[in-house]
KOLFIKOL-466115 format. One record per residue (C-alpha): x, y negated, z. Coordinates in steps of 0.1 Angstrom, whole numbers, plus 5000, padded with zeros to 4 digits. Example, Ala and Ser with C-alpha at 12.3 -4.5 7.8 and 13.67 -1.06 7.14 Angstrom:
2
512350455078 513750115071 
This chain:
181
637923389623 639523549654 637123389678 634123449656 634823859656 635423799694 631923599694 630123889675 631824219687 632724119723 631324039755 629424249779 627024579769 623524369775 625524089752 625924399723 622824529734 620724179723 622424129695 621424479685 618224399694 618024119676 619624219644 616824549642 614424259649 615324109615 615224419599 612024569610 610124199605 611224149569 609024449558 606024379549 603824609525 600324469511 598024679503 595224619474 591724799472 588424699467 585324869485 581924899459 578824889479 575324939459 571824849472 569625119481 566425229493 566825479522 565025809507 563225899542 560825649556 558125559576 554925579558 551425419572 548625539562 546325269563 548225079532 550425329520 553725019538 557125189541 559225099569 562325219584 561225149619 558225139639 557125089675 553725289690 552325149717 549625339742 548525329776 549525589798 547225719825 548325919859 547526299857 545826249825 546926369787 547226129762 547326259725 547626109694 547126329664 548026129637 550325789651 549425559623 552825649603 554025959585 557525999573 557926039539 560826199515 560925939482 563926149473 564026389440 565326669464 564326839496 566526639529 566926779564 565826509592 566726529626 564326359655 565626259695 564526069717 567825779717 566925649755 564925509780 564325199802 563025389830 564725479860 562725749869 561125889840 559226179862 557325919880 556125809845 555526139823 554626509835 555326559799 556226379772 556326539733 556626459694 555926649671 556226629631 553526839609 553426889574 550526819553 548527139563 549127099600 551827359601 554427239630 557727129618 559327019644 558826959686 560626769708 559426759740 560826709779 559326689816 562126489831 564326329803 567726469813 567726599777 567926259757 570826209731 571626269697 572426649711 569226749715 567926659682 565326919666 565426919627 562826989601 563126919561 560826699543 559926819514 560226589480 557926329470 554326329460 551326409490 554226609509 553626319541 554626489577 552826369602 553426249636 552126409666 552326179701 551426389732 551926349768 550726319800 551226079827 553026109859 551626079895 553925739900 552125549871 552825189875 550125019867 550724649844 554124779840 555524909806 558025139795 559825189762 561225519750 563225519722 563625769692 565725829662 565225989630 568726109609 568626209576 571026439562 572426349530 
């Protein structure tokens, strides 16, 4: 028994200190604490969405496409879609433009604008740049759509092309719509 308390209580201070080690080791890996819960999910049609005019289709994204000309102005009164509340109560939408593949955007675009109108052609909402140092989820405008029924803003694609218009190449700019609940 002697030897055995010499075993365990003697020897040098890194000897104690691994057997301390060890023994808190044991402690702290024998609790374990399981937790139960359960997460309910429901399937649901978003209350804002893209609305086309030609067939009354709802999406939740789109992609316009246009040509862009140097020097000249391109606008596009009504882009094929409208954005539609399907909701029972009035929701506040937020619009940015997300980001860009070009590297320099002023070569592209002198100006380059969106803007949302309501039914009677009353301007919601404008988001507009010259350079697109002002892209991100920061710079969103906001408008509310109004509830159901003819209530369909419309969307309103202006801009005008840069002097450094490459001609056969394409560019993509990126927008986002947030709805808030």
């Amino acid at each position: 028994m002697n030897i055995l308390k010499k075993i365990l209580l003697g020897g040098s201070i890194s000897g104690s200190a691994i057997r301390v080690a060890f023994m808190v080791g044991i402690v702290f890996a024998t609790i374990w604490l399981y937790y139960d819960w359960t997460v309910t999910m429901t399937g649901a049609v978003p209350v804002i969405q893209f609305y086309r005019w030609a067939d009354g289709a709802n999406a939740t994204t789109i992609e316009l496409t246009y040509n862009v000309y140097a020097d000249l102005w391109v606008i596009d009164d009504n882009a094929t879609w409208g954005i539609k509340n399907w909701g029972t109560t009035s929701k506040t939408v937020y619009l940015w433009v997300y980001s860009t593949n070009m590297t320099t955007p002023t070569d592209w675009f002198a100006n380059f604008t969106v803007q949302i109108l309501n039914e009677t052609g009353v301007v919601l909402a404008t988001w507009t740049t010259t350079d697109f140092t002002n892209i991100g989820e920061e710079n969103a405008v906001s408008w509310t759509a109004d509830v159901n029924g003819i209530k369909i803003d419309t969307i309103k694609v202006l801009f005008k092309g840069g002097s450094g218009v490459a001609v056969g190449e394409a560019v993509k700019v990126n927008l986002k719509l947030k709805v808030e609940e």
